[in-house]
C-alpha positions as CSV (number, residue, x, y, z in Angstrom):
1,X,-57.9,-3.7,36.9
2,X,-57.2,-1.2,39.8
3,X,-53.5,-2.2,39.2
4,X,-53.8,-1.4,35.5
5,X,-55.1,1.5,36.2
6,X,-52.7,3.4,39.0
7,X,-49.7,2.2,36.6
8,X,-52.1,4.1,33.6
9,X,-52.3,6.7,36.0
10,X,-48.6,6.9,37.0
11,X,-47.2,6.9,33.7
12,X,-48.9,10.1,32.2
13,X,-46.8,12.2,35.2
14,X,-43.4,11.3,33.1
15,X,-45.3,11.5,29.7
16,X,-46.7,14.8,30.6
17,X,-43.5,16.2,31.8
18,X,-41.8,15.0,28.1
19,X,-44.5,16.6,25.8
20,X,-43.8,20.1,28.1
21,X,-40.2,19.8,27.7
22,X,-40.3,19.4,24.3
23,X,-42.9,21.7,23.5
24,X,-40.6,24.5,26.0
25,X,-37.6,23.8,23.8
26,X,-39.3,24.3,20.4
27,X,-40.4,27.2,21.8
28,X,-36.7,28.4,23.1
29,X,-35.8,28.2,19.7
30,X,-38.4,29.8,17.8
31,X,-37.9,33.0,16.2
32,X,-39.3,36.1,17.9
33,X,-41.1,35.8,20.9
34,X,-43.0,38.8,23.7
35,X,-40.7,41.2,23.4
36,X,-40.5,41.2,20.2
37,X,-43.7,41.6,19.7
38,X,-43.9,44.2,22.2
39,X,-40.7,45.9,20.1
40,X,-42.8,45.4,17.0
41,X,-45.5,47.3,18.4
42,X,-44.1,50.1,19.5
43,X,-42.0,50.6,16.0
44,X,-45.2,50.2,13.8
45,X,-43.9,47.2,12.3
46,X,-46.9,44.2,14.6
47,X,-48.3,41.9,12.1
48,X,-50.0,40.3,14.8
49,X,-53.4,38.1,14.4
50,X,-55.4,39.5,17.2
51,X,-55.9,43.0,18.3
52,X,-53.9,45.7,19.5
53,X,-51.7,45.3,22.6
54,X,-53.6,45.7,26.1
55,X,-54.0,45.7,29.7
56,X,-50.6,45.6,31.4
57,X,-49.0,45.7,28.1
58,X,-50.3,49.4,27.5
59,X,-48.5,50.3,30.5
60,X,-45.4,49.0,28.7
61,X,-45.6,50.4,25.7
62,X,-46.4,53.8,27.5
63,X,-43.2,53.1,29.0
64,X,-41.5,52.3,25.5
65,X,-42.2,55.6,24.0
66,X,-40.7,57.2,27.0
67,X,-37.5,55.1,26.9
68,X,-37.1,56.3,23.2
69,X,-36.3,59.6,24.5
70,X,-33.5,58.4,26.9
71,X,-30.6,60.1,25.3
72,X,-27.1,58.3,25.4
73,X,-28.4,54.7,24.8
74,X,-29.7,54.4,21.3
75,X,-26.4,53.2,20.2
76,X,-26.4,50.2,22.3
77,X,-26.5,47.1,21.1
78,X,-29.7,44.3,21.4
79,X,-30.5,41.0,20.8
80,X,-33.8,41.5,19.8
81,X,-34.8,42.5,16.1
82,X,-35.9,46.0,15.6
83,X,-34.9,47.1,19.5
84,X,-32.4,49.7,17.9
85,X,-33.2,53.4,19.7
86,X,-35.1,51.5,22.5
87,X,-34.2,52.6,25.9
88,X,-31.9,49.4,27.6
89,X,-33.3,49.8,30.5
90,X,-36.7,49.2,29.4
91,X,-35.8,46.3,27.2
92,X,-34.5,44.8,30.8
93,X,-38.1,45.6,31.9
94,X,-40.0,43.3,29.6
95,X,-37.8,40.4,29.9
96,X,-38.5,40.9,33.7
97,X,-42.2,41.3,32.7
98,X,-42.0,38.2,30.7
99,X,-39.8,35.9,33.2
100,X,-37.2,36.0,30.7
101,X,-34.7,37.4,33.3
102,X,-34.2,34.0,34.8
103,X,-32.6,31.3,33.0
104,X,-34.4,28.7,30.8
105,X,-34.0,25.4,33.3
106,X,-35.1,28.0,36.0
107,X,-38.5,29.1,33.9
108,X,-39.0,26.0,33.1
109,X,-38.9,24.3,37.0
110,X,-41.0,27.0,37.3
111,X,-44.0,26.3,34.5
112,X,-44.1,22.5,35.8
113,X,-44.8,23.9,39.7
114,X,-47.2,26.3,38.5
115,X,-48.8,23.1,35.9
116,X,-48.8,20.7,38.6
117,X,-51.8,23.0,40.4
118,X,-52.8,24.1,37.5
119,X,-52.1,28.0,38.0
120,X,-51.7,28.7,34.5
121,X,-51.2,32.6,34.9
122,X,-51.8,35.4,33.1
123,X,-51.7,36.1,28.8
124,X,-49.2,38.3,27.8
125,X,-51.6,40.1,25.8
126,X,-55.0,39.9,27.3
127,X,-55.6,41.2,30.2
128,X,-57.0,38.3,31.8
129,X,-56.2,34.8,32.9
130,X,-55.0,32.0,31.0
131,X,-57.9,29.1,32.6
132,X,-60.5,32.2,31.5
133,X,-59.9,32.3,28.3
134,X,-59.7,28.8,27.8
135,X,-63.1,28.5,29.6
136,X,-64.6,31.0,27.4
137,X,-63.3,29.3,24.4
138,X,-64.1,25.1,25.7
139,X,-68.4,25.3,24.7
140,X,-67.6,26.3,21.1
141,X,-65.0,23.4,20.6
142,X,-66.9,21.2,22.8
143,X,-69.9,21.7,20.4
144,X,-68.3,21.3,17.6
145,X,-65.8,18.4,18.0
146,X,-69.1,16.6,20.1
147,X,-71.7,16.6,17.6
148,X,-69.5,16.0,14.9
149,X,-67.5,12.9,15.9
150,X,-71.7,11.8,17.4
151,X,-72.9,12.6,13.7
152,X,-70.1,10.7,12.0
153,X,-70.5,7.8,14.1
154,X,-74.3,7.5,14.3
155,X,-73.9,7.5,10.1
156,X,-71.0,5.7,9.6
157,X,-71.8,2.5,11.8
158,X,-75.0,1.5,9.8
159,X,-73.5,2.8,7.0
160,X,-70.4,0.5,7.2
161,X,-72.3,-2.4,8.5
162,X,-75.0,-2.0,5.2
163,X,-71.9,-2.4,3.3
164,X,-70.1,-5.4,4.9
165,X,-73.2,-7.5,4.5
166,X,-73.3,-6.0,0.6
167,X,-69.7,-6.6,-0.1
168,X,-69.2,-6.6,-3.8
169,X,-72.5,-5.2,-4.6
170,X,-73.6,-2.4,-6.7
171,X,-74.8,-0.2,-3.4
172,X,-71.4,-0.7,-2.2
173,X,-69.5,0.5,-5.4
174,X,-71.3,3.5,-5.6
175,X,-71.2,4.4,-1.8
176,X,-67.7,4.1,-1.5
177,X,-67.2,6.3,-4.3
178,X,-69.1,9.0,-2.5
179,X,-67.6,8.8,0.6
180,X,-63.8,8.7,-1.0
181,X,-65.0,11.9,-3.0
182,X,-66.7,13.6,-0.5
183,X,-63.1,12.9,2.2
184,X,-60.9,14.3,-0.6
185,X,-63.0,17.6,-0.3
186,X,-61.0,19.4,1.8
187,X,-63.4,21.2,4.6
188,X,-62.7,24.4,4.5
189,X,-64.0,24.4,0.3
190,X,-67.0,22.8,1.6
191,X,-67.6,25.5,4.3
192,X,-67.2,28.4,1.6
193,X,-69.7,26.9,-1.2
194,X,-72.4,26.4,1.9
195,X,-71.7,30.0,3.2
196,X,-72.1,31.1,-0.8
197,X,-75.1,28.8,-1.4
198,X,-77.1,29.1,2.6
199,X,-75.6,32.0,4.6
200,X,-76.2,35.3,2.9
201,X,-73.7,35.2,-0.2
202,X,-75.0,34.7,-4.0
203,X,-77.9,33.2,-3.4
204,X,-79.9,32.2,-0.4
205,X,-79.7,33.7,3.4
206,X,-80.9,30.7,5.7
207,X,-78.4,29.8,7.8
208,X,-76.4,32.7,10.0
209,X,-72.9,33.2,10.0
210,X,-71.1,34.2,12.8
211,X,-71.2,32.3,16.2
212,X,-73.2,29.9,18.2
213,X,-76.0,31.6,19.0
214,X,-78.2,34.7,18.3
215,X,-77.5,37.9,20.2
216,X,-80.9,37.8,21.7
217,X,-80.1,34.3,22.4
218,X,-80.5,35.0,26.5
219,X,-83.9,36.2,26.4
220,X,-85.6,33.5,24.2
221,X,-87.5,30.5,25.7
222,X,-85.7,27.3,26.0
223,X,-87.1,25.8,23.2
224,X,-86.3,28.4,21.2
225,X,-82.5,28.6,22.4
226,X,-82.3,24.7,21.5
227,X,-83.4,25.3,17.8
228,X,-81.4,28.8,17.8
229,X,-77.6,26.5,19.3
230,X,-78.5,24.2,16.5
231,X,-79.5,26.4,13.6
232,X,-76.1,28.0,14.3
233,X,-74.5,24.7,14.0
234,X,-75.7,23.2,10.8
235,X,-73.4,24.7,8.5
236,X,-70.5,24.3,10.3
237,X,-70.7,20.5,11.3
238,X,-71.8,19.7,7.4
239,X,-68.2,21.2,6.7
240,X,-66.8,19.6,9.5
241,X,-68.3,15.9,9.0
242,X,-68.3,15.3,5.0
243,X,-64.4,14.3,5.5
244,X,-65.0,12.7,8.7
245,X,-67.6,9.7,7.3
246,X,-65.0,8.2,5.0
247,X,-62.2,6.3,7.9
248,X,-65.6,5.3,10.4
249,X,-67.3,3.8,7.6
250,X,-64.1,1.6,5.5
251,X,-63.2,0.8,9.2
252,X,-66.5,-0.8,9.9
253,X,-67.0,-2.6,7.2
254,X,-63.6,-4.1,7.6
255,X,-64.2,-5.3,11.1
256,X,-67.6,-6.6,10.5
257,X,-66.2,-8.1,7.1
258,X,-63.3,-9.5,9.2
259,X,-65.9,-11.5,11.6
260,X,-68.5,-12.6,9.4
261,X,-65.7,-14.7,7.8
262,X,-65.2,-16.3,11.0
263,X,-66.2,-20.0,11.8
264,X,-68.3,-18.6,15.0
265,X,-70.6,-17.4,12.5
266,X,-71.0,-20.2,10.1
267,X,-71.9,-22.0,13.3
268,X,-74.3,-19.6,14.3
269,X,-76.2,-20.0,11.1
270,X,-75.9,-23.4,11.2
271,X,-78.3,-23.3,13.9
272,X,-80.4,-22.2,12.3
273,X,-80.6,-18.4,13.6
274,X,-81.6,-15.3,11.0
275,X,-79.1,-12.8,9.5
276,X,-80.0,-10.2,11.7
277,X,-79.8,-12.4,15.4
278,X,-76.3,-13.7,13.7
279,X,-75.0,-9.7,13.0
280,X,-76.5,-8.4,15.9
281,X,-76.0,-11.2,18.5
282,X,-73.0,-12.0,17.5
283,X,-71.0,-10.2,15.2
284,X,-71.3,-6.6,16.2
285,X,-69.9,-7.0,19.7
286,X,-66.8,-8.1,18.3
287,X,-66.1,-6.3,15.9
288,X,-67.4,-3.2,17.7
289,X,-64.4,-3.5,19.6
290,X,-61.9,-1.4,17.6
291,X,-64.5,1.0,16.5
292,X,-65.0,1.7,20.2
293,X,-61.4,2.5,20.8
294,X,-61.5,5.0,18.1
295,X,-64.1,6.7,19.3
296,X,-61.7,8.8,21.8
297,X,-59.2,9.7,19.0
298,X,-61.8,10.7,16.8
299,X,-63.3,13.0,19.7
300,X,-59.4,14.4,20.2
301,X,-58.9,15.4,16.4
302,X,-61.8,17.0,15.8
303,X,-61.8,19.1,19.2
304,X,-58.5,20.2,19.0
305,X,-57.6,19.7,15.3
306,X,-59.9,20.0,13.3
307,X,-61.5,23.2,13.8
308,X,-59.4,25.8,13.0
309,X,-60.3,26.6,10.0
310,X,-64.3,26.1,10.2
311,X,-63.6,28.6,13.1
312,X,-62.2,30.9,11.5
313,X,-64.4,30.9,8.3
314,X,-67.2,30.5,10.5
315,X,-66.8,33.3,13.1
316,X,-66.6,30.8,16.0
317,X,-64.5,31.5,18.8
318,X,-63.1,28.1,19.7
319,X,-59.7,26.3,21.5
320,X,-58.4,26.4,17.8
321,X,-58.6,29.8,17.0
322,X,-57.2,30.4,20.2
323,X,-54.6,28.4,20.1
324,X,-53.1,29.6,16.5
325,X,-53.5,33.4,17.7
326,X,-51.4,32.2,21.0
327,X,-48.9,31.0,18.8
328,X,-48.7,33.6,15.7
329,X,-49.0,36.0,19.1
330,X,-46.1,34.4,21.5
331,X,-48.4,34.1,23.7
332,X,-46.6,32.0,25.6
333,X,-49.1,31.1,28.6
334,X,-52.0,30.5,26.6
335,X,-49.7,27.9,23.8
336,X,-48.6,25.9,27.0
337,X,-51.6,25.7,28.7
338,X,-53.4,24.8,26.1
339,X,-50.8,22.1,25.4
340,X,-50.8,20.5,28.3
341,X,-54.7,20.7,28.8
342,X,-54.7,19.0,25.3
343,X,-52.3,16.5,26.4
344,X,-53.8,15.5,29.9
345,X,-57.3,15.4,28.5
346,X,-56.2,12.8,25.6
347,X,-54.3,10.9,28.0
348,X,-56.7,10.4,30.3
349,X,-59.3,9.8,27.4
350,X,-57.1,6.8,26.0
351,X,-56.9,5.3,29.4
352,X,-61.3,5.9,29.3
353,X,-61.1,4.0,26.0
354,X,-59.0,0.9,27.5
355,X,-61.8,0.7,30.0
356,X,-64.2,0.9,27.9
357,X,-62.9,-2.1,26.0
358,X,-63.6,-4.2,29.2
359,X,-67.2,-2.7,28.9
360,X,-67.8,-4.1,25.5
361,X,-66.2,-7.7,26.2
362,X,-65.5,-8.7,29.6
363,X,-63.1,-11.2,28.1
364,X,-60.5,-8.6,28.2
365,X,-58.2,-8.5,31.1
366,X,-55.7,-5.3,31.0
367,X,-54.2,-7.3,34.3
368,X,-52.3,-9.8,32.6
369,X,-50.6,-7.5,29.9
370,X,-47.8,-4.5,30.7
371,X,-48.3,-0.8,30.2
């Protein structure tokens, strides 16, 4: 196993550096990028999703308004949309700023030095580190991907199992009905009608709106902060979950269905032993098995996935939200950190799931097969 392991180990270093490569070249050849943004600001013309340029970058476009009155240089041409009347000199100054002075194999040697110990610098457009704002944003996704993937699974596993042992019956017609209907809903409906029906629209005001917790959330007593983090998170993980019970349950029922067919079983009842010693003695450890390997994927979509819009309806400030401002910002740091945090964290958790698989039956030896 320690073999398996240190190859595991090993081979996310060359899958690591593939996903950044490609992920730097899409973004080489994406259109706009931070100094056009920066252009965009300055001319009036920022469409931007987050707030108004800051930090370092107000001392740029202080610098911006004065190169607009260099005579001499108006005329001259640029590469970048809507630089026309910018001062050349200054345009020279934010590709500087930006690293984009320095040829693309050169940046990109760079980025994988700085990745390897994990100095992920500074946003273009906050003024504040990269590893900050992702810290600040991590307990919002955290929550939400956790509880969700926990609340799916803790419902879909009885669920599936109740309908394996009732193949064909009428429970299982009508079940599977509602959990097809309720995964075709797409979430983000789901989040509206409960913010209309529970959070202050048409009709009733129970549930709050906007973030995890209340603003006087710091001074209440623990308890009180425990119901407060979860009364923020009931609407939320209903939209989040109603699409997310349909693939746990069909795939549970499938397994189990798969291994009470199995002449293991018939033996076991031959003996003589109940339904119940048979499913749960026997069955459910094997056919556990591909539900547990799921469980990591499932965690990955709906942390990094599967949030963006419930964030965004919902007022949370999560990695999702984050992420698609990075990107409708060219916010180049924050995109390829959170990239390759993304990509490190589901690699590792795949490699947590193969263990795991030893956990649940012994019988499995990740020795005798090749990465």
């Amino acid at each position: 196993m320690t073999a398996y392991i240190l190859r595991r180990l090993l081979l996310i270093i060359p899958t690591m550096l593939g996903i950044m490569l490609v992920t730097f070249v899409v973004v080489q050849f994406a259109p706009g990028g931070p100094v056009e943004r920066v252009i965009a600001q300055l001319t009036g013309t920022d469409v931007a999703a987050t707030a108004k340029f800051s930090g370092g970058g107000g001392d740029m476009a202080g610098a911006g308004r004065a190169g607009q009155g260099v005579p001499g240089d108006i005329a001259s041409p640029s590469k970048y949309r809507g630089a026309q009347g910018l001062d050349p000199e200054f345009i020279k100054s934010l590709e500087k700023q930006f690293g984009f002075d320095k040829p693309a194999y050169e940046r990109f040697g760079l980025m994988v030095w700085n990745y390897l110990r994990f100095d992920f610098g500074e946003s273009y457009f906050r003024d504040t580190s990269v590893l900050s704002l992702v810290a600040e944003r991590m307990p919002v996704s955290i929550s939400l991907g956790l509880w969700m993937t926990l609340i799916s699974y803790a419902i879909s596993i009885p669920l599936g199992i109740r309908k394996a042992v009732r193949d064909g019956s009428e429970f299982d017609v009508w079940s599977s009905s509602v959990i097809v209907i309720g995964y075709a809903i797409p979430g983000f409906l789901v989040a509206v009608f409960l913010i209309v029906l529970f959070a202050g629209g048409s009709f009733m005001q129970i549930f709050p709106l906007r973030g995890l917790t209340s603003d006087n959330w710091s001074s209440l007593p623990w308890p009180e902060k425990i119901l407060d983090y979860f009364w923020h998170l009931v609407l939320p993980l209903i939209a989040m979950s109603l699409s997310a019970f349909a693939t746990i349950t069909f795939l549970t029922k499938n397994s189990f269905l798969e291994e009470i067919k199995k002449q293991y079983v018939m033996t076991a009842k031959a003996k003589g032993l109940t339904e119940h010693q048979v499913l749960y003695g026997h069955v459910f450890r094997n056919a556990m098995l591909i539900i547990i390997a799921g469980f990591p994927g499932a965690f990955i979509g709906a942390f990094f996935a599967g949030s963006l819009l419930i964030e965004t309806i919902f007022t949370l400030d999560g990695l999702g939200l984050l992420g698609f401002e990075s990107v409708m910002n060219r916010d180049y740091p924050v995109v390829f950190a959170t990239v390759y945090i993304f990509s490190l964290l589901g690699l590792v958790i795949n490699l947590i799931s193969d263990l795991t698989y030893t956990w649940v039956d012994p019988r499995i030896d990740f020795e005798t097969r090749e990465v």
